[in-house]
C-alpha positions in Angstrom: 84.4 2.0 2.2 83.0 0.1 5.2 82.2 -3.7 4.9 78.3 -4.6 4.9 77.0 -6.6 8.3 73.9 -9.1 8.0 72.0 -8.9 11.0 69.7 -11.8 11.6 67.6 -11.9 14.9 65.2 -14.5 16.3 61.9 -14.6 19.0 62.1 -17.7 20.8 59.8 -19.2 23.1 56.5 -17.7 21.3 54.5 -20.7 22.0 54.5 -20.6 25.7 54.1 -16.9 25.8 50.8 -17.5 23.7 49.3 -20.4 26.1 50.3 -18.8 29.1 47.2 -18.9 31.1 45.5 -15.3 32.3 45.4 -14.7 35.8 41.1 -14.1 35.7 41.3 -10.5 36.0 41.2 -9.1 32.7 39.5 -10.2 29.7 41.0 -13.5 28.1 40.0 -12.8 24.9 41.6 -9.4 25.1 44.8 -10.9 26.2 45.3 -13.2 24.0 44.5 -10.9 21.2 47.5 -8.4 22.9 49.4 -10.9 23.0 49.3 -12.1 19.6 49.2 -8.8 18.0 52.5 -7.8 19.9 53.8 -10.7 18.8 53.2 -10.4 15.5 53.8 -6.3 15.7 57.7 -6.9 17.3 60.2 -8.0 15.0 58.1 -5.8 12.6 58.5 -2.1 14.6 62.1 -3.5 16.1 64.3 -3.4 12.8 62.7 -0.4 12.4 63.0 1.2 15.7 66.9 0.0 15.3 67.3 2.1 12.0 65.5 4.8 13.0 67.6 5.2 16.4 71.2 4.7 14.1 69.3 7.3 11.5 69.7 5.1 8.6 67.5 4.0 6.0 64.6 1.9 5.9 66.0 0.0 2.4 68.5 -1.7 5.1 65.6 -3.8 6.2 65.7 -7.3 4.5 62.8 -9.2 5.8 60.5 -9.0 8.8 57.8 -11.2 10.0 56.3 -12.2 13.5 59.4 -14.2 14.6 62.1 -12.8 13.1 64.1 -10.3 11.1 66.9 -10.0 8.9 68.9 -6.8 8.5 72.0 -5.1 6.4 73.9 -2.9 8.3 77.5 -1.3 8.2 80.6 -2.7 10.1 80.7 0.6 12.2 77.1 0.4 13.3 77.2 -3.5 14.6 78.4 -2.5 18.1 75.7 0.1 18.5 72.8 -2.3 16.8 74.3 -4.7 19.8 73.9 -1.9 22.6 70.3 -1.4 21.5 68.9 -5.4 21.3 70.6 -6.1 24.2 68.6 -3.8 25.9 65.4 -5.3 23.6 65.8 -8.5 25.1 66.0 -7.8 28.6 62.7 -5.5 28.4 61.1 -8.3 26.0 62.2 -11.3 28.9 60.7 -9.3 31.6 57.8 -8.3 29.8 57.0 -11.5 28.7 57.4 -13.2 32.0 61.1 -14.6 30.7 59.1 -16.6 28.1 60.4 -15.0 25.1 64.3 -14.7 24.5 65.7 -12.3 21.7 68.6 -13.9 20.2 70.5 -12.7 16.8 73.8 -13.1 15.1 75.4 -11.1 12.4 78.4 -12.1 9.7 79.6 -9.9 7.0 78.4 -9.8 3.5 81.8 -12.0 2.2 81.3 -15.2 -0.1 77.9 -16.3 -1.9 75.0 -15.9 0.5 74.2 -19.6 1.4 77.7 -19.4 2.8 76.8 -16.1 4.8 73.4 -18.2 5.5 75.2 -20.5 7.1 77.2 -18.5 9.2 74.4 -16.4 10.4 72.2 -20.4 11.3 75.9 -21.5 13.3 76.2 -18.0 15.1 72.3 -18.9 16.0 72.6 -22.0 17.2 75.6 -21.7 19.3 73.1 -19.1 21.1 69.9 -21.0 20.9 72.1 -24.3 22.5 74.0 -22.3 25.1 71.4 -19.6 27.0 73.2 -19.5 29.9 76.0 -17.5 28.2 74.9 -14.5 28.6 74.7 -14.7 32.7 77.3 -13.9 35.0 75.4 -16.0 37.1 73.5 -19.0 36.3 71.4 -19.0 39.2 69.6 -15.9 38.5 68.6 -17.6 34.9 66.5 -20.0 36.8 65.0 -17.6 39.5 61.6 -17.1 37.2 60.6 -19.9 37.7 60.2 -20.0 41.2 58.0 -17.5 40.8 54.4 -17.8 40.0 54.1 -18.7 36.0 50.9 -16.9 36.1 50.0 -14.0 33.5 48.9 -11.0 35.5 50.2 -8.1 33.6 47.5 -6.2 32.2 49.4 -5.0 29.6 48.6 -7.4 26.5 44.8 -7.3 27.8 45.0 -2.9 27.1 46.9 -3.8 24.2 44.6 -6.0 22.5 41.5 -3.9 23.9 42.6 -0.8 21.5 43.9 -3.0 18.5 40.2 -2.1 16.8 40.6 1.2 16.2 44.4 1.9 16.4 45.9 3.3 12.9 49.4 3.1 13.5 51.9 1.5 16.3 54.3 3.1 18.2 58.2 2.5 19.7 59.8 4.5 22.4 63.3 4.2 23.5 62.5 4.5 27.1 60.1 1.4 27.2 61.7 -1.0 24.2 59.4 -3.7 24.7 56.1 -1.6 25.1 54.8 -1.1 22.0 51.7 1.9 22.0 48.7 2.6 19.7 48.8 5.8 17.3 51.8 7.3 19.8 55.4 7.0 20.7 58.7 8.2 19.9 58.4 6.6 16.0 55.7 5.5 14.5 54.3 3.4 11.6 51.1 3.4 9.9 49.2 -0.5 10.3 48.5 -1.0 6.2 45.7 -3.4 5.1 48.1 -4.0 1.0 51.2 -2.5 0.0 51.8 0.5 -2.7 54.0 2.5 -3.8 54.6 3.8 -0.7 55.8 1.2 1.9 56.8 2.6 4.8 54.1 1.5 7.0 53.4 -2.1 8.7 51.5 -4.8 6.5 48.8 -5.2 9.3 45.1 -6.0 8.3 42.6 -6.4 11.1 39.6 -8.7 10.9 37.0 -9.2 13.8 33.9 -11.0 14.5 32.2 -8.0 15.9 29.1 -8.1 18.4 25.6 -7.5 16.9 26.4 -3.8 17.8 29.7 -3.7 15.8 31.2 -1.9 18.6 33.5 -4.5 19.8 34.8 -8.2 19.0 32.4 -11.5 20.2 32.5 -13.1 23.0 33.1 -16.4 23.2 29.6 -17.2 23.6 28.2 -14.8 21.3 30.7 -16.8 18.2 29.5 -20.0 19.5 25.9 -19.1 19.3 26.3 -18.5 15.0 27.5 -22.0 14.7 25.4 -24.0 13.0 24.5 -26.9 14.4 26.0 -27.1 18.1 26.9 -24.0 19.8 30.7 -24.5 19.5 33.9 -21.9 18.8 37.3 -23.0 18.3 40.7 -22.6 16.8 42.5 -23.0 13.6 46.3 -23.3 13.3 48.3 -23.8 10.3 51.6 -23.8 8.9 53.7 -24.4 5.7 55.5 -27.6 6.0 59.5 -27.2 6.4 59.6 -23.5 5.1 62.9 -23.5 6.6 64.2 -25.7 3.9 63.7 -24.2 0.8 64.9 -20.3 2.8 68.3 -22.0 3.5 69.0 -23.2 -0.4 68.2 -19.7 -2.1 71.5 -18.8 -3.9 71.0 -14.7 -3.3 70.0 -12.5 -0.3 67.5 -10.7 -2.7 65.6 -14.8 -3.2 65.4 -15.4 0.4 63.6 -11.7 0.6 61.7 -12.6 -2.2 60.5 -15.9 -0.5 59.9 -14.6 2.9 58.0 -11.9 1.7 55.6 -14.1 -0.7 54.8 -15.7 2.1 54.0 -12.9 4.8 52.0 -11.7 2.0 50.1 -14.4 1.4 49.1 -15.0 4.6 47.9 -11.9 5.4 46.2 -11.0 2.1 44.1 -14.0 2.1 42.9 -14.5 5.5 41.7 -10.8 5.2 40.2 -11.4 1.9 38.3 -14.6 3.3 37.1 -13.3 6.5 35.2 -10.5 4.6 33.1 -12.9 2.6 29.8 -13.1 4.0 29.9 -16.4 5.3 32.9 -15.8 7.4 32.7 -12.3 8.8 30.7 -12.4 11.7 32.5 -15.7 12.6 35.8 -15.5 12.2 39.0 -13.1 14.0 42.3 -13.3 12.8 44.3 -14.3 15.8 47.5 -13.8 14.4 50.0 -14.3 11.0 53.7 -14.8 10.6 56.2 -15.5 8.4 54.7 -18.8 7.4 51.6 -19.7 9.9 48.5 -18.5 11.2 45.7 -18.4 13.9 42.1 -17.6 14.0 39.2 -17.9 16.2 35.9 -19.0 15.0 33.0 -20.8 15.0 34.0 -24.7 14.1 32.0 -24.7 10.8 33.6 -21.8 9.5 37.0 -22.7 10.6 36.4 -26.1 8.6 35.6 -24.2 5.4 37.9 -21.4 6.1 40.8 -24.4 6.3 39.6 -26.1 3.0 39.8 -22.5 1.5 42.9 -21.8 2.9 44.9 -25.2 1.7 43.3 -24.6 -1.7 44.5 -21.2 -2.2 48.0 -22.4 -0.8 48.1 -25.1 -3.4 47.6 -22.8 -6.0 50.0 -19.8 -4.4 53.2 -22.7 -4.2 52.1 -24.0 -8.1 52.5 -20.3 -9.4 55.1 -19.0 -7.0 57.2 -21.9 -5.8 58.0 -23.7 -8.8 61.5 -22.9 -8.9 61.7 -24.6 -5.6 63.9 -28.1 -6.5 62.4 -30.3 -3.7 58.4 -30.5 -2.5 59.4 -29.0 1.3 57.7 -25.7 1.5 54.9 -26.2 -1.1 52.6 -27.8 1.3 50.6 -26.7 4.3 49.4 -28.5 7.7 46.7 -27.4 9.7 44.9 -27.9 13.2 41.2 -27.6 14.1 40.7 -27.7 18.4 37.2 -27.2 19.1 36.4 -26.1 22.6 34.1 -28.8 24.5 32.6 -26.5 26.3 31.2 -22.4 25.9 33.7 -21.7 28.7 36.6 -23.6 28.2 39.6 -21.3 28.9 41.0 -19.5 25.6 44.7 -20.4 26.1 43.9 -23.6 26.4 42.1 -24.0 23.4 45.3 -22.3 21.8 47.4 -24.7 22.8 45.5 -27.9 22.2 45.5 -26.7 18.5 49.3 -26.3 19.1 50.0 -29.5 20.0 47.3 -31.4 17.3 49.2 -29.0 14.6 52.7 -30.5 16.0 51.2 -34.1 15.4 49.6 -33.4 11.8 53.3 -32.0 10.9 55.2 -35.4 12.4 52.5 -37.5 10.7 53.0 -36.6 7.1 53.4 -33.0 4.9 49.9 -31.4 3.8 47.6 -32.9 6.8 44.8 -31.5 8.7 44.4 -33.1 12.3 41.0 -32.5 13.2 38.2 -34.5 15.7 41.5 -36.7 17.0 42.1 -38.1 13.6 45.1 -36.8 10.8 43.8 -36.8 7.7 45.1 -36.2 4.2 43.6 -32.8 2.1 42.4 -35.2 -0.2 40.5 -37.2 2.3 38.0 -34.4 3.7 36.0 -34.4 0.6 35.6 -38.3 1.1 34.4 -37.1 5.2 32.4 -34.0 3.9 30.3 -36.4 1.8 29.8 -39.0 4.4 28.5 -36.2 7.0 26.1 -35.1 4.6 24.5 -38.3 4.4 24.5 -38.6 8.1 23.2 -35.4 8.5 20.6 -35.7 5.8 19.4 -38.9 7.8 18.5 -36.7 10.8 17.0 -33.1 9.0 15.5 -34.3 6.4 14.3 -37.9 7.2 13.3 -37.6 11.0 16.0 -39.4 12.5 16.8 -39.1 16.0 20.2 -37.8 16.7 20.8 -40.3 19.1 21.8 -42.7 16.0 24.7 -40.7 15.7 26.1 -41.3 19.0 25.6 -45.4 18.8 27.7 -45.2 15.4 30.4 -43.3 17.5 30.1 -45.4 20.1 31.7 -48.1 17.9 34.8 -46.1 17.5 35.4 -45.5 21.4 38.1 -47.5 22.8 36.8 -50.7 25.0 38.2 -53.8 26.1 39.8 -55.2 22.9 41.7 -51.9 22.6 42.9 -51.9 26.3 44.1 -55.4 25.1 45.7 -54.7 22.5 48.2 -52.2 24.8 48.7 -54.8 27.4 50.3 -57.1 24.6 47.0 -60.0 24.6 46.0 -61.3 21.2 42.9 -59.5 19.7 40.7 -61.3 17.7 39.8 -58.8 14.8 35.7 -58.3 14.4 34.4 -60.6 10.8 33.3 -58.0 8.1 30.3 -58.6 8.0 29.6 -58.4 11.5 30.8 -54.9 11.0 28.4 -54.8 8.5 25.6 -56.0 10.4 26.4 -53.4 13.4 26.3 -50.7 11.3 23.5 -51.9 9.6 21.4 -52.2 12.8 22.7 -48.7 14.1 21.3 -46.8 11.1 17.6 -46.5 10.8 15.7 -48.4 7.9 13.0 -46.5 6.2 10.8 -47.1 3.4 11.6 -45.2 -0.1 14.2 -45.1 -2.7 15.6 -41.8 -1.6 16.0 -42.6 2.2 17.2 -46.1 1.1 20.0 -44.4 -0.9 21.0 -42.2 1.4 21.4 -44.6 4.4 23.5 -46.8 2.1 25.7 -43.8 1.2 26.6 -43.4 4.7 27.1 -47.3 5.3 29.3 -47.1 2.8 30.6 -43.8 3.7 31.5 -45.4 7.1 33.4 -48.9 6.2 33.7 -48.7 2.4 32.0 -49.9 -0.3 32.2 -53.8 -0.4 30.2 -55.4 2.2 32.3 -58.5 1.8 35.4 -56.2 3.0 33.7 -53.6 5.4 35.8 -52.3 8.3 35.3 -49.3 10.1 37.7 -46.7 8.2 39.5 -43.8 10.6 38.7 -41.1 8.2 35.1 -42.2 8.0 35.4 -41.1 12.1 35.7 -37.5 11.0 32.7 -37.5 9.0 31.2 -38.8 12.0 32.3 -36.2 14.2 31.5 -33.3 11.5 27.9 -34.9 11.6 27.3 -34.8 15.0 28.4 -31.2 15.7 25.5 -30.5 12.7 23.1 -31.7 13.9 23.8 -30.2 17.4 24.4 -34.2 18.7 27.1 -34.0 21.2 26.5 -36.5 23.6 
């Protein structure tokens, strides 16, 4: 009897293939749709392209999500499963511009798992910490990047162009890296739930379509269904330390269990969300792995579609992570980048929601970093309140706007902060001069109702004892959120 192999590979490098700016000649959107579907589509159709070319049988696959994969194979068939990534990889690097690297390890199936685990993270990281290993000669690893950095393949642009109406994906031996819509040598129908019968690819598709429902918005055409300024932008999330709780499972058939919960989630809910009829002509999933997400939106409905989202993953980790010993894994971060202008390039966008989502993580578990500021889940009701005060001021009590933009003047940066870097004492403003300012900013109007309302957002703004008022950094998102509602963007 022949001694069972755990095969566990890894996609690195997906950020920069995702912010890799286009080249200007194909559609961006398109492109970064591709790219993101392919990404998301690989290490789903790879284990199974692998098992299909060895003619073994689909139950071999563990896990599979956008990143990785996780495989049981026989001791015979290692050296063969070898022949056929290595020749993955080198089709992925070169397709990808040598910004993504296949890596995997295997170990066999001897001791408890978290001891195989571990084996499997060593074998990893002796790979992930040593990529020159694999060249003869180091020289040629660097030769990429000489050349232009530049997307111009239109590849991912066809790619994402076809992703409406495509019903299945397809792998083909001769072109590893290329996967095809509804043909190829294998192929695997895209599924919007799982059944009985689950053979096919957990893939559901949801677009912001034109007014003609023929095709997916332009950037412009999303921005124009804000309300409030014309905006679109860019939500980003991801569980906090997921990696944790995988690594302490005591079985293989837990950390299957666990990845798959969470791929699950993901993709049911988003699909679920963008279907209700505040979200569907605003919102495009961009893409969904093992344990984080994308979309593209308009800003208000990425705001409510990120409230949504933390408050179904609060209740998805109370019922399905309880066994979980530590709180790592039961909390999610997320990132809002809003594009400053129509026109702002896509990738861009993408990445600057990359990056805020990287500080949100380092800042503390469970925190959304949006309008500059990280603030706690609990915090944005305290912010949603305040903007509708603000907001209230200009719609329904004649305010100018321009109000708006003298209260956020008071946040901007001047001389006291540039001291403050430079090492000089700052004299810290008296509360009630803060008081006063704010006081002075915000209109004055006759009635109880106005009256209560502009006191709401004073107190909104620096809290509710005038003896103690300071501007509060939370009470800056509010600010923002108003502003963008009222269309005042100066």
């Amino acid at each position: 009897m022949s001694l069972q192999v755990f095969l566990q590979a890894q996609l690195l490098g997906s950020e920069e293939f995702l912010t890799s700016p286009s080249s200007g000649r194909h559609d961006e959107m398109a492109d970064l749709m591709g790219r993101c579907t392919w990404l998301t589509l690989m290490c789903e159709v790879l284990p199974r392209a692998l098992l299909a070319q060895l003619r073994l049988s689909r139950m071999l696959l563990g896990s599979s999500s956008a990143e990785q994969f996780l495989l049981v194979l026989a001791e015979e068939d290692i050296s063969r499963a070898n022949d056929f990534l290595n020749g993955a990889a080198d089709a992925i690097a070169k397709l990808s511009g040598n910004t993504l690297r296949l890596v995997w390890a295997s170990t066999e199936n001897l001791g408890a798992w978290p001891i195989a685990r571990k084996r499997l993270d060593d074998a990893l990281l002796a790979k992930t910490s040593a990529p020159l290993a694999k060249h003869g000669d180091p020289a040629a690893v660097f030769a990429p990047f000489y050349e232009a950095t530049e997307n111009d393949d239109p590849y991912f642009a066809s790619f994402g162009g076809n992703l409406q109406q495509a019903a299945s994906v397809g792998w083909s031996a001769d072109r590893p890296a290329h996967l095809s819509w509804d043909e190829g040598e294998y192929c695997w129908a895209l599924k919007e739930q799982f059944g009985i019968d689950d053979e096919g690819i957990l893939f559901p598709r949801r677009f912001a379509l034109n007014d003609t429902s023929a095709c997916p918005s332009s950037l412009a055409e999303l921005a124009e269904r804000a309300e409030g300024a014309p905006r679109w932008g860019i939500l980003r999330g991801d569980v906090d330390q997921f990696e944790l709780p995988l690594r302490r499972v005591g079985s293989v058939e837990e950390h299957i269990q666990l990845s798959m919960l969470l791929k699950e989630f993901f993709a049911g809910e988003l699909a679920l969300l963008c279907t209700v009829p505040d979200f569907w002509r605003k919102v495009t999933i961009l893409y969904r792995g093992g344990d984080d997400f994308a979309v593209l939106g308009t800003w208000d409905a990425l705001l409510a579609i990120a409230r949504e989202m933390q408050r179904l993953f609060d209740k998805f980790a109370e019922q399905n992570l309880q066994s979980l010993p530590s709180l790592e894994g039961k909390s999610v971060s997320m990132a809002l980048s809003i594009a400053p202008e129509i026109g702002t390039p896509l990738a861009a966008v993408f990445k600057d929601a990359g990056t805020q989502l990287r500080r949100a993580k380092a800042s503390e578990a469970g925190t959304f970093y949006l309008f500059g500021r990280a603030l706690e889940w609990k915090r944005l009701g305290e912010a949603e309140e305040l903007k509708g005060s603000l907001a209230r001021l200009v719609k329904d009590f004649g305010c100018s706007p321009e109000y708006l933009n003298e209260l956020a003047s008071m946040y901007r940066e001047g001389s006291s902060a540039r001291a403050a870097r430079r090492g000089k004492a700052v004299r810290a403003d008296k509360p009630w001069r803060t008081y006063m300012r704010l006081s002075g900013v915000i209109p004055q109007s006759r009635g109880k109702e106005i009256s209560n309302t502009r006191n709401a957002a004073i107190a909104g703004l620096g809290g509710k004892k005038a003896a103690g008022v300071k501007l509060r950094p939370a009470a800056r998102v509010g600010l923002e959120w108003a502003r963008l509602a009222v269309g005042s963007t100066a």
